[in-house]
C-alpha positions as CSV (number, residue, x, y, z in Angstrom):
1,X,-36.5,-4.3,-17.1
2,X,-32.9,-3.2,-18.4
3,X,-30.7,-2.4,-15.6
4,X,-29.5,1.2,-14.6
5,X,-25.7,0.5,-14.3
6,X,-24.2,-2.4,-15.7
7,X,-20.6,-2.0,-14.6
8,X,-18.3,-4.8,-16.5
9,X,-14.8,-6.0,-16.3
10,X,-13.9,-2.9,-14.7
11,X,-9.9,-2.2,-14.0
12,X,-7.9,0.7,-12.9
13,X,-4.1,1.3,-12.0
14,X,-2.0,4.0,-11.0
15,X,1.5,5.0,-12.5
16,X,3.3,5.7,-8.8
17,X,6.9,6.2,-8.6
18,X,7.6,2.9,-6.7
19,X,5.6,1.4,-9.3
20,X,1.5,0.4,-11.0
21,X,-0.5,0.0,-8.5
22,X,-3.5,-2.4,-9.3
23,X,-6.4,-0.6,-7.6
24,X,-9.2,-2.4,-9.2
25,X,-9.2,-5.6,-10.8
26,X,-11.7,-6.3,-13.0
27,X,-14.9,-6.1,-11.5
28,X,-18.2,-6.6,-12.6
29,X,-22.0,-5.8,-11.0
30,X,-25.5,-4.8,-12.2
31,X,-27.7,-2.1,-9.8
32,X,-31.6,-1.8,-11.4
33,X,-33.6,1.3,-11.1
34,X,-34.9,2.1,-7.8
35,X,-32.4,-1.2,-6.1
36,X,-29.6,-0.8,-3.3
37,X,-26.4,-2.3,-3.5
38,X,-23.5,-1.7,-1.0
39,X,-19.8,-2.3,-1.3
40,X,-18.1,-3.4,1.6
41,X,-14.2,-3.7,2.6
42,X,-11.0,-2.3,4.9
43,X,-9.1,0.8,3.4
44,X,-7.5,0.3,-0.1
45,X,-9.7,-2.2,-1.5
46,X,-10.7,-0.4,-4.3
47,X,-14.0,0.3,-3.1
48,X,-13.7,4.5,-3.6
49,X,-11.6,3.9,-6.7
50,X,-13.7,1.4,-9.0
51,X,-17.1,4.5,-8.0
52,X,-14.5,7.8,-8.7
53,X,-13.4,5.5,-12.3
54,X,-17.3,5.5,-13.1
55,X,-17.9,8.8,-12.4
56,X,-14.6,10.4,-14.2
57,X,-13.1,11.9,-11.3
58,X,-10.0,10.5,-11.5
59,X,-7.1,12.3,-12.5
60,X,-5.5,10.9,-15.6
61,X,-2.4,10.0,-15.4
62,X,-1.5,8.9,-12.9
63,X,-4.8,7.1,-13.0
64,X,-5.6,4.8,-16.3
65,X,-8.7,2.8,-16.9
66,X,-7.0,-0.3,-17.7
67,X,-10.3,-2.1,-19.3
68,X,-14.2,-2.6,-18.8
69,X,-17.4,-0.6,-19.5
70,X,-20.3,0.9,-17.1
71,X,-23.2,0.9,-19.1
72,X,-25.5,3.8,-17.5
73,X,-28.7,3.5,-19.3
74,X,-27.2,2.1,-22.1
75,X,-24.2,4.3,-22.6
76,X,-21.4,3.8,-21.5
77,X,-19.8,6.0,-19.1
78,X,-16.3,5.1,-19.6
79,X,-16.5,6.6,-23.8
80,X,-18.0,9.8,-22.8
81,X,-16.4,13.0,-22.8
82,X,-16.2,15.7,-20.1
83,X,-18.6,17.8,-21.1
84,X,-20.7,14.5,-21.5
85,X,-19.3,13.4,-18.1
86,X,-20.6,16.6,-16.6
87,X,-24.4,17.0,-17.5
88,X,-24.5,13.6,-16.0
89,X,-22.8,14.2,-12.5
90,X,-25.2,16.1,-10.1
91,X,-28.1,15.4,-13.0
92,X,-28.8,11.7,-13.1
93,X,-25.9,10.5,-10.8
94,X,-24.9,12.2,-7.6
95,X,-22.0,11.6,-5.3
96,X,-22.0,12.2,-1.2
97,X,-18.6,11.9,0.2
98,X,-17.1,11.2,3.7
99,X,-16.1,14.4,4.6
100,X,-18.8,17.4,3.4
101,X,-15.9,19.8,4.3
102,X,-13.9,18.3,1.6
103,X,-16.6,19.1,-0.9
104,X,-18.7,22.2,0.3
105,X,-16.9,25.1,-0.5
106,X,-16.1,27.3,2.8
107,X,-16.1,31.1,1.4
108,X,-20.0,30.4,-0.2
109,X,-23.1,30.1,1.4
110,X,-25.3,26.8,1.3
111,X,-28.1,28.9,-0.6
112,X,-25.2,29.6,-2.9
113,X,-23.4,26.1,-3.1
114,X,-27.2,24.1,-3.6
115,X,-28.7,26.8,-6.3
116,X,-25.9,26.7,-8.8
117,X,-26.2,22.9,-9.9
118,X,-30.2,23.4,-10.3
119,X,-29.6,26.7,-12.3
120,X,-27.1,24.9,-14.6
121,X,-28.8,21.5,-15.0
122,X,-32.6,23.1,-15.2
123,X,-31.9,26.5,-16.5
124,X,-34.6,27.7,-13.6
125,X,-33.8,31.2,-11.6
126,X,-31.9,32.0,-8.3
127,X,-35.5,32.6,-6.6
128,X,-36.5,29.1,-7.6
129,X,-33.6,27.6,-6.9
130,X,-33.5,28.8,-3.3
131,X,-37.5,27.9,-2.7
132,X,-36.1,24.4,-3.8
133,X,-33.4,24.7,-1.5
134,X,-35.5,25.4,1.0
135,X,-37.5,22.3,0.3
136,X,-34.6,20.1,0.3
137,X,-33.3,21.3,3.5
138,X,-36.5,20.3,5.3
139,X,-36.8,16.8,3.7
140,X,-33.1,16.3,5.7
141,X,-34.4,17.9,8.6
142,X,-32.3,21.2,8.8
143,X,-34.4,23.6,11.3
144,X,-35.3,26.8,10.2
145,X,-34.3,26.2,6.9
146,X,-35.0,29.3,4.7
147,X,-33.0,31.2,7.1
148,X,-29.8,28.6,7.1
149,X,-29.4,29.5,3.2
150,X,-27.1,32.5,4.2
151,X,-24.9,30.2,6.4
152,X,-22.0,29.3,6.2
153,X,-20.4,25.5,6.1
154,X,-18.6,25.9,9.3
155,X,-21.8,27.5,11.0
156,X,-23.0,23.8,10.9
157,X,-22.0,21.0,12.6
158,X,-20.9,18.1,10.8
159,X,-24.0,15.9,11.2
160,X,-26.1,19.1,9.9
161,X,-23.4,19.9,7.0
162,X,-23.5,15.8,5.9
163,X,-27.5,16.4,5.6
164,X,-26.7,19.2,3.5
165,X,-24.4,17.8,1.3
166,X,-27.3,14.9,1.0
167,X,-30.0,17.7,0.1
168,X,-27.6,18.9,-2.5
169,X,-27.0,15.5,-3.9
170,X,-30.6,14.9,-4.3
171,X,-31.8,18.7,-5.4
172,X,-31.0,17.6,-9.3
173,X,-34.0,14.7,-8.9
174,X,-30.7,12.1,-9.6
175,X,-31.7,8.4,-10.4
176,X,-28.5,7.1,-8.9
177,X,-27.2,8.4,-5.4
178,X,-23.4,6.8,-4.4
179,X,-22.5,7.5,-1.2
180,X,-19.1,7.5,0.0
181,X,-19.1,6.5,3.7
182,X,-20.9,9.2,4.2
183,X,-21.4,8.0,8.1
184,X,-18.1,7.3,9.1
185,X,-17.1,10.8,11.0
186,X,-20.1,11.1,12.4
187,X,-21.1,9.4,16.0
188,X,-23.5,6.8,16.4
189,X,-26.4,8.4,16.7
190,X,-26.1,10.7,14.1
191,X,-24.9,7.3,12.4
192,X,-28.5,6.1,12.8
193,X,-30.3,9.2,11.9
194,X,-28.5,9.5,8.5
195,X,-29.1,5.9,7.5
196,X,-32.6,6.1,8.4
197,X,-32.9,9.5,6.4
198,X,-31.6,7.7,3.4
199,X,-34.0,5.1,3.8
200,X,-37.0,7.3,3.9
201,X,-35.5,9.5,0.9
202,X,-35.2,6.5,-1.4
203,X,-38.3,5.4,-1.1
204,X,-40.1,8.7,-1.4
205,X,-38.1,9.2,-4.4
206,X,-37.7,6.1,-6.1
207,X,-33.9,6.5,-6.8
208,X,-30.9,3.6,-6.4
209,X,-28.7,3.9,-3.8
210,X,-24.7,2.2,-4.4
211,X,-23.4,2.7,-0.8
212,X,-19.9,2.5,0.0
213,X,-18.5,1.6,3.6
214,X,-16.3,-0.5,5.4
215,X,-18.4,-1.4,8.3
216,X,-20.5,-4.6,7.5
217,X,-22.8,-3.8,10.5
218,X,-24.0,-0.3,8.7
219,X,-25.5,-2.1,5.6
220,X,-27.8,-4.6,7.2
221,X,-30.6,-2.4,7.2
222,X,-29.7,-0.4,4.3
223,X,-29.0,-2.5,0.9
224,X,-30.6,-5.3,-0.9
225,X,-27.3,-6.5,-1.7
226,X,-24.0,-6.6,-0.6
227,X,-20.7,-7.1,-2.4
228,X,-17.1,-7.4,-0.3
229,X,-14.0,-6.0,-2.2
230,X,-10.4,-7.6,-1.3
231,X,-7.2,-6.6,-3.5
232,X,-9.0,-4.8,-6.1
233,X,-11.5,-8.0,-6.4
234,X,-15.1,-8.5,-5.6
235,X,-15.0,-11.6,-3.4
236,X,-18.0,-12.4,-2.8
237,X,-21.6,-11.2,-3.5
238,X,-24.8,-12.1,-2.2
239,X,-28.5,-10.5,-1.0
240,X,-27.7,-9.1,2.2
241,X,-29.6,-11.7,4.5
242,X,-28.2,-14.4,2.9
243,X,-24.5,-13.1,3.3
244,X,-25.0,-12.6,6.9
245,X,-26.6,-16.4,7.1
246,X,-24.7,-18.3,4.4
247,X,-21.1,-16.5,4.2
248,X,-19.3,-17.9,1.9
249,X,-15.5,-16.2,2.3
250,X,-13.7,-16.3,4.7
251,X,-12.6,-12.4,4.4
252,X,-16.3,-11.9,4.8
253,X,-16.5,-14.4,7.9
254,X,-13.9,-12.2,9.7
255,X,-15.1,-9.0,8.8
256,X,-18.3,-10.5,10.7
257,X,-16.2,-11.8,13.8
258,X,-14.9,-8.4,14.2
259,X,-18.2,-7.0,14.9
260,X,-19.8,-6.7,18.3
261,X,-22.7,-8.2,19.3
262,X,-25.9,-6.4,20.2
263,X,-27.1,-9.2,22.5
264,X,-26.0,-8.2,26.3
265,X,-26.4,-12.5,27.0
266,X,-24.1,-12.9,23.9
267,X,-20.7,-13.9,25.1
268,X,-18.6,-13.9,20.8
269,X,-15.6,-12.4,21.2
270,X,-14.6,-10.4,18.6
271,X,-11.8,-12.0,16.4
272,X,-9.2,-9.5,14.4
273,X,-8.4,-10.4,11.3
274,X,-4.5,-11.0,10.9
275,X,-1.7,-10.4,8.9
276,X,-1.8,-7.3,6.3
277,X,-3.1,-6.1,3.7
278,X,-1.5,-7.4,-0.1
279,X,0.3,-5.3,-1.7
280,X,-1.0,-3.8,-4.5
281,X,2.1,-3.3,-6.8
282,X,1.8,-6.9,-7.9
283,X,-0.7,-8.2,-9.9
284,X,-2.7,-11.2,-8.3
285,X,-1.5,-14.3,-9.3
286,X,-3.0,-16.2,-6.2
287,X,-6.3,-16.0,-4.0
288,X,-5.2,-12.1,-2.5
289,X,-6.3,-13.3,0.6
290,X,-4.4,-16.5,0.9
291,X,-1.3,-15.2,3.5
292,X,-4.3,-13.7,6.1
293,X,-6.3,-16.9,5.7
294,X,-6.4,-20.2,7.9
295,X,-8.8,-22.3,5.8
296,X,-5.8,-21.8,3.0
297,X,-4.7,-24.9,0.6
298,X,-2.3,-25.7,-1.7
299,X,-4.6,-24.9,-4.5
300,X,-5.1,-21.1,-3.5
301,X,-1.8,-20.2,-3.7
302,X,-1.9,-21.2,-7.6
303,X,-4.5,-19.2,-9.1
304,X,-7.1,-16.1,-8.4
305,X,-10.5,-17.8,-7.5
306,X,-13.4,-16.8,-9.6
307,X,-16.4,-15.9,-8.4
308,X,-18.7,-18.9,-8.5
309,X,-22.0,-19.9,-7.3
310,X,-22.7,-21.0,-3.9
311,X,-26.4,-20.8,-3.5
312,X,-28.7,-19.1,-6.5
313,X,-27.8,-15.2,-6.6
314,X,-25.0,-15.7,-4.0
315,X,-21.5,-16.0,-5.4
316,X,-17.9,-16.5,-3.7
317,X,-14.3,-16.2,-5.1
318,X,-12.8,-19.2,-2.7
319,X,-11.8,-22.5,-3.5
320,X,-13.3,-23.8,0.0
321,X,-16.7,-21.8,0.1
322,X,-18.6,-24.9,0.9
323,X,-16.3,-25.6,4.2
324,X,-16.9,-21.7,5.3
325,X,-20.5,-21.8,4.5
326,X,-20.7,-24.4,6.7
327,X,-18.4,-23.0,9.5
328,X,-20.5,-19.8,9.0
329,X,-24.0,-22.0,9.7
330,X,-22.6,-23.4,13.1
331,X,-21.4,-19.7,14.0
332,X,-24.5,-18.4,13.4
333,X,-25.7,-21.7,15.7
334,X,-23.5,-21.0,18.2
335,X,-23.6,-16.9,18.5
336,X,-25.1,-15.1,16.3
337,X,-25.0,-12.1,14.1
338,X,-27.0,-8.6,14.2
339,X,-28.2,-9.2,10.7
């Protein structure tokens, strides 16, 4: 089965006055039609950067694709045109963002906002539109929805306006949904009932789902695979059980020591990760993580780890993977994780 995004090689920078930023760094992953995939990592990894460079939305300059394809059933998004560009956004890939307030449009109603991508992609009436709107709004459990088509974004609250933005990213039958922490100003509970939504959404409807966050405990549930970004990088990538069981960075291990533990008898303490964040005006020249890391060697501080194979399917950019998969094993001996 040929894959739905093929994504290879991928770089971008930024042209900023204290200098080029090197957002993404060549990175390179394959999601399959109707598979889940989630990107993982602390602000400025490139996470949000290396989806908005797929999709065209970045603005050019001071952005600049610097190399790399992202085959999308076989063409190639990065060659297209805007116009091209266009009758694929909302069509065949949709986008949820963090914030629906950034992206609904406050002076038009949600009847107005969710009819005029299916009138523009499907060339189907206002009346039609809206009785799919209604639909929609259902499937994400908005109450009363017929009547909520006159309303107003800020007449919902903001669990109710991110299951809108969801309806709308789903009303054009896409067969690729990214989703932009999408959970992250939300509480807990709504937390819950979004992820579960998704869940129940992708398999009634058969679509992939690339979802971006930077809380490993969100995607544990959610993806069949996960990939951490660091400095731009992908550093390690792996099905999602065996990342929580076999880690195989150690980025990844403290990303996992700085989550809490479910288990009231558990007694882990959680374990900040230290140092800062690299700077991104240089180009890597050594492991990015190196200064933050206490497993660190000589050899790390020469040359940018590839990613190579630990276990079949599961890959880590570290010169001392074995020695963390096995620290990783006796963690998950000693304590535990909510995988």
């Amino acid at each position: 089965m040929p894959h739905l995004l093929e994504v290879t090689d991928l770089a971008t920078s930024f042209q900023t006055e204290a200098g080029k930023v090197h957002a993404v760094n060549g990175i390179s992953y394959v999601i399959d039609p109707g598979g889940s995939i989630g990107i993982v990592g602390e602000s400025g990894s490139g996470k949000t950067v290396s989806v908005l460079s797929i999709m065209g939305m970045l603005p050019t300059p001071p952005a600049r694709i610097e190399s790399g394809t992202a085959l999308f059933n076989g063409r190639n998004l990065l060659d297209l045109s805007s116009e091209e560009r266009r009758k694929i956004r909302g069509r065949q890939i949709a986008m949820v963002f963090q914030d629906p307030m950034t992206c609904l449009d406050p002076v038009l109603t949600i009847g107005q906002q969710m009819s005029e991508g299916m009138q523009e992609h499907f060339g189907i009436s206002r009346k039609e539109a809206d009785d799919r709107a209604v639909e929609l709004l259902s499937r994400v459990s908005i109450p009363n929805a017929r009547d909520r088509l006159k309303d107003y974004p800020h007449q919902f609250s903001g669990g109710q306006r991110q299951r809108v933005d969801i309806a709308m990213a789903l009303s054009c039958n896409p067969t690729l949904l990214i989703a932009d922490e999408p959970t992250t100003a939300l509480d807990v509970t709504v937390q819950a009932q979004i992820v579960e939504m998704v869940l129940r959404l992708q398999e009634q409807l058969g679509m992939a789902i690339l979802w971006i966050t930077h809380d490993l405990g969100i995607l544990a549930g959610l993806v069949q695979q996960i990939m951490v970004m660091y400095s731009g990088l992908i550093i390690e990538k792996a099905p999602t059980i065996a990342l929580y069981e076999h880690t195989a960075h150690p980025y990844t291990l403290g990303l996992l020591d700085s989550l809490p533990s479910m288990d009231l008898d558990s007694h882990k303490k959680l374990i900040p990760i230290e140092g800062r964040p690299p700077n991104l005006l240089a180009a890597p020249t050594y492991c990015p993580f190196a200064p933050r890391c206490r497993w660190a060697k000589e050899l790390c501080w020469l040359s940018v780890p590839p990613l190579m194979e630990v276990e079949p399917g599961h890959t880590s950019a570290c010169w001392r993977s074995k020695d963390i998969l096995d620290i990783s094993s006796q963690k998950l001996l000693n304590n535990g994780y909510n995988a």
